[in-house]
Backbone as CSV, one residue per row, in Angstrom:
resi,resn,N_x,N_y,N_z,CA_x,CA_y,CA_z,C_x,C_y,C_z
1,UNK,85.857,86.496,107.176,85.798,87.004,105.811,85.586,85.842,104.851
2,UNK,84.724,86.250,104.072,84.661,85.439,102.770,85.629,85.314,101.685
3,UNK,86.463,84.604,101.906,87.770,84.789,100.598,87.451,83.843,99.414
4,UNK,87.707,84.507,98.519,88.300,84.139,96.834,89.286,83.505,96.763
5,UNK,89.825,82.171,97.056,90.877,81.183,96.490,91.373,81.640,95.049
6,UNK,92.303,82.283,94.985,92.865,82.020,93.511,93.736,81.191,93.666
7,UNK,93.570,80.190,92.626,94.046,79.128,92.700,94.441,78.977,90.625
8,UNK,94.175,79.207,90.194,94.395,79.205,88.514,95.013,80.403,88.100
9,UNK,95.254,80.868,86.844,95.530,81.859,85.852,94.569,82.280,85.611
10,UNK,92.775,82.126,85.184,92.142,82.418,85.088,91.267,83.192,86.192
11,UNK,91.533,82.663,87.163,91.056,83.560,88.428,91.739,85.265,88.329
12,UNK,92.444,85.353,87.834,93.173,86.991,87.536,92.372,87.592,86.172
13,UNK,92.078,86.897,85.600,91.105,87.386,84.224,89.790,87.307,84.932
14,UNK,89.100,86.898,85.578,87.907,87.111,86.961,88.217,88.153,87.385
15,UNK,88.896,88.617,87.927,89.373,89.613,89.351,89.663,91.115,88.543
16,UNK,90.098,90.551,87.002,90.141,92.240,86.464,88.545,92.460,85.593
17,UNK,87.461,91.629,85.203,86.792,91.460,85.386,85.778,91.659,86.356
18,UNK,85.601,91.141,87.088,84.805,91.758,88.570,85.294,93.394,89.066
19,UNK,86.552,94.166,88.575,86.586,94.775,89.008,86.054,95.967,88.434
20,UNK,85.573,95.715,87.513,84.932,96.887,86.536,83.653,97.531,87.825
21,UNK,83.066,96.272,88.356,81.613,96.205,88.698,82.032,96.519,90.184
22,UNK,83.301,95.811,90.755,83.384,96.472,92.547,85.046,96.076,92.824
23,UNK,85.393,96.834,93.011,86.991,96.737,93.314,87.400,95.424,93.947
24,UNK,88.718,94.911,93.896,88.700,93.700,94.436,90.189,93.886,95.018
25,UNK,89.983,93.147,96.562,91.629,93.179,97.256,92.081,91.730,97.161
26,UNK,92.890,91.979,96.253,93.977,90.677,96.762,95.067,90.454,98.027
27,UNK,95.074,89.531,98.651,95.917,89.527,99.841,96.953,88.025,99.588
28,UNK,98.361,88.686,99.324,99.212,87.425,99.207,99.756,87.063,100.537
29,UNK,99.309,85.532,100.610,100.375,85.420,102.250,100.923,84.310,102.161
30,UNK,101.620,83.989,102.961,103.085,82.926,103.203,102.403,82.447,104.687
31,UNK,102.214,81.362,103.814,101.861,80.869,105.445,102.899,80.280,106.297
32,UNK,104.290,80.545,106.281,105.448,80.178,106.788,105.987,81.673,107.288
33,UNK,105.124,82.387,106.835,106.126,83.483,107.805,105.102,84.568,108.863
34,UNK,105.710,85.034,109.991,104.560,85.152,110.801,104.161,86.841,110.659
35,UNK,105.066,87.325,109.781,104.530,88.539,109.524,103.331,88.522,108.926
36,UNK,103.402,87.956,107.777,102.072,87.532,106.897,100.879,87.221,107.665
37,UNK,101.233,85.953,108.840,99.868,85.428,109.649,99.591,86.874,110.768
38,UNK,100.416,87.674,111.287,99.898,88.843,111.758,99.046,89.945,111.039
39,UNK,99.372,89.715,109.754,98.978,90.903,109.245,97.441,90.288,108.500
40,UNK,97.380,88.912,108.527,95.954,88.442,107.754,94.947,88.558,109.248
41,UNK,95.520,87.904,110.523,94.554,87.954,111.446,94.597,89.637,112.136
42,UNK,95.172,90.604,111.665,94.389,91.903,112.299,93.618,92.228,111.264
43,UNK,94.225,91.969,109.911,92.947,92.413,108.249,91.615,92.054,108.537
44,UNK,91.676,90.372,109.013,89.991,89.631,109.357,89.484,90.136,110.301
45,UNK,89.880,90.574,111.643,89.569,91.362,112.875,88.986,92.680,112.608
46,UNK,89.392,93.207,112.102,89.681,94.783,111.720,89.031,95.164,110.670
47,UNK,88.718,94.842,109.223,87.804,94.832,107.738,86.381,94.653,107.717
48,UNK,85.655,95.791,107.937,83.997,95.766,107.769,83.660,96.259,106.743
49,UNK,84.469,96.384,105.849,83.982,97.023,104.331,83.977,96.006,103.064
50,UNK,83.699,94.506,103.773,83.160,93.784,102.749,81.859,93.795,101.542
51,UNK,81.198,94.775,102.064,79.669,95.005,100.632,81.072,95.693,99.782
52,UNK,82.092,96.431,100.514,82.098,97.295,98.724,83.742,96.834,98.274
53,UNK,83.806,95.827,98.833,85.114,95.125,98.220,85.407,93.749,97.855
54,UNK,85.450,93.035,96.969,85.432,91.672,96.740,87.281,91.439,97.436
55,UNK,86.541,90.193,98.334,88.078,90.057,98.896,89.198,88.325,98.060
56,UNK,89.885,88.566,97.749,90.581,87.309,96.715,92.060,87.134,98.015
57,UNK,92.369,85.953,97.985,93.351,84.963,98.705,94.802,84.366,97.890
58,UNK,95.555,84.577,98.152,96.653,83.717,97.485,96.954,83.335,98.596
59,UNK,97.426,81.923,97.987,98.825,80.938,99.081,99.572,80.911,98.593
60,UNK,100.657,82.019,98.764,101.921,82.386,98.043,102.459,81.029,97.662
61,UNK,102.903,80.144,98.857,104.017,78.892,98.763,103.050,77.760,97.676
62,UNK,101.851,78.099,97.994,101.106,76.787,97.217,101.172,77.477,95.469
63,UNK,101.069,78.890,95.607,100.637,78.960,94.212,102.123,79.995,93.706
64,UNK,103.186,79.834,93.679,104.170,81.193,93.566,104.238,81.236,92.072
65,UNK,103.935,80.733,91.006,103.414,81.116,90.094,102.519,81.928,89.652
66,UNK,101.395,81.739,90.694,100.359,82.913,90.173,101.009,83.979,90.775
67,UNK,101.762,84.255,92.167,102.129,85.287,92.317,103.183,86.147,91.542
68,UNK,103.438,85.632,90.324,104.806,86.199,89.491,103.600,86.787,88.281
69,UNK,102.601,86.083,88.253,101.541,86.023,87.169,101.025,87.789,87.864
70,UNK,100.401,87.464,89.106,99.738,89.077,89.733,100.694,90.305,89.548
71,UNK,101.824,90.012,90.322,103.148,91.301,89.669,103.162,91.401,87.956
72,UNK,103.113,90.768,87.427,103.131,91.087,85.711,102.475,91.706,85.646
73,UNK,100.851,91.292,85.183,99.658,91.385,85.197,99.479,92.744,85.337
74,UNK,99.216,92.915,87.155,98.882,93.961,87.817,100.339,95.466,87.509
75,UNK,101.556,94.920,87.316,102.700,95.927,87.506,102.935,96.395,89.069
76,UNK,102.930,95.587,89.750,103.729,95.798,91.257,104.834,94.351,90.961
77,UNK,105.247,95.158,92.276,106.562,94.397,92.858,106.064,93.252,93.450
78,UNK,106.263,91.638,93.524,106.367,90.821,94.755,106.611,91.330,96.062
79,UNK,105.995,91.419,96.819,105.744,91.139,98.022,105.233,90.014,98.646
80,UNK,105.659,89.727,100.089,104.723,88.817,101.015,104.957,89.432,102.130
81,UNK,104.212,89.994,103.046,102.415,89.459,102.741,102.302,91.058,101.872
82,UNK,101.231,91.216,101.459,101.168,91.621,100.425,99.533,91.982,99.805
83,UNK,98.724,93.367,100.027,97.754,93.707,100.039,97.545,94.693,98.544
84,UNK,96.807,94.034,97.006,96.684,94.914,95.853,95.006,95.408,96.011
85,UNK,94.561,96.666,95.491,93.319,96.857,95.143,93.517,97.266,93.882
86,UNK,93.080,96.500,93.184,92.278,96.291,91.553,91.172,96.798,91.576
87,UNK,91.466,97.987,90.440,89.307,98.306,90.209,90.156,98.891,88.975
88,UNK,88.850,98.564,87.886,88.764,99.106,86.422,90.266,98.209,86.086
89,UNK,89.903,96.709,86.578,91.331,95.927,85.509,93.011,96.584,86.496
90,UNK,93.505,97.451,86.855,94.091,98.044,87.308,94.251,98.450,88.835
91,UNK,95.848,97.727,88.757,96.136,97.972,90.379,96.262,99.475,90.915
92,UNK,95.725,99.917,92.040,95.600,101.525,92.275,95.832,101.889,93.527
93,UNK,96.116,100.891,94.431,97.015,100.857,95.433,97.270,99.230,96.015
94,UNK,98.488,99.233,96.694,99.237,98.133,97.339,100.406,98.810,98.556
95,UNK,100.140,97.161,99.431,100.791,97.867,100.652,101.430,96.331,100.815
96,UNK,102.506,96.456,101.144,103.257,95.137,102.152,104.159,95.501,103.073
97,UNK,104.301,94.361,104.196,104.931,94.047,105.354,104.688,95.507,106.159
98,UNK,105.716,96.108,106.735,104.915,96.578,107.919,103.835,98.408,106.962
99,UNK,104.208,98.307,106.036,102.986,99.374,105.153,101.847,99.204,105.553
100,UNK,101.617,97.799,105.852,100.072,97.854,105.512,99.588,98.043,106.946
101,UNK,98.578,99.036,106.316,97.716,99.442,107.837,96.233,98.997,107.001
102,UNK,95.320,98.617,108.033,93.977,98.154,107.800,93.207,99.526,107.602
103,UNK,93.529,100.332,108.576,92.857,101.814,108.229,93.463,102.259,107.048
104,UNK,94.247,102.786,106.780,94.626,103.337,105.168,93.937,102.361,104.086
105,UNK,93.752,100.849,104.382,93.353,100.408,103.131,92.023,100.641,103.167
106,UNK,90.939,100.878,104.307,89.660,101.149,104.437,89.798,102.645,103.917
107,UNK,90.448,103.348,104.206,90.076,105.206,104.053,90.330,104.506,102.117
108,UNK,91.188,104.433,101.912,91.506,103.787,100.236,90.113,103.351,99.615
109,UNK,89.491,102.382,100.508,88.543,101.587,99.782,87.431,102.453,99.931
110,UNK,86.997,102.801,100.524,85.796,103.720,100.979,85.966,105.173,100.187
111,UNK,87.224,105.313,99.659,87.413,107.150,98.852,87.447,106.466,97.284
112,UNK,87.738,105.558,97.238,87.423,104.443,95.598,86.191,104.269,95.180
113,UNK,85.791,103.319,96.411,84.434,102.374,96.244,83.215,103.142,96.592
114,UNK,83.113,104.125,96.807,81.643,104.647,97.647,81.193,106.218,96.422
């Protein structure tokens, strides 16, 4: 997968932005915990619906600021690991730890995006 580093404050004014034009998934992970690294390597395995989803990256531990910034922002809870879809500026579904299934977020993205 092609990921979006957010790495700034401004990368979230991008991402509600871009989402006017194609929904965008953010994926928060901890790279210290192995739930997170399970749940990013079945997402990359498993996710063929990259044309209709812009995919964005946090490194929770590197950036936990922006992640207090995305819960504001967006109005979810912190989570890690931690899956938002943004379209029209606005979070419209999120899934963490064992929630997230790769199929529900595809049936999600595909009943949104198409």
């Amino acid at each position: 997968m092609n990921w979006n580093n957010i790495t700034e404050e401004h990368d979230l004014e991008n991402i509600i932005e871009q989402s006017h034009k194609k929904p965008c998934l953010i994926f928060k992970h901890s790279t210290r915990c192995i739930i997170s690294k399970m749940a990013l390597k079945t997402f990359e395995s498993e996710f063929d619906l990259e044309p209709y989803v812009e995919p964005y990256f946090l490194d929770l531990l590197a950036y936990r600021s922006l992640s207090n910034a995305i819960a504001e922002k967006f109005e979810v809870q912190h989570q890690s690991p931690q899956f938002i879809l943004i379209k029209e500026g606005k979070a419209v579904f999120d899934a963490s730890h064992e929630n997230i299934s790769v199929e529900s977020i595809k049936k999600y993205i595909t009943s949104t995006a198409l």
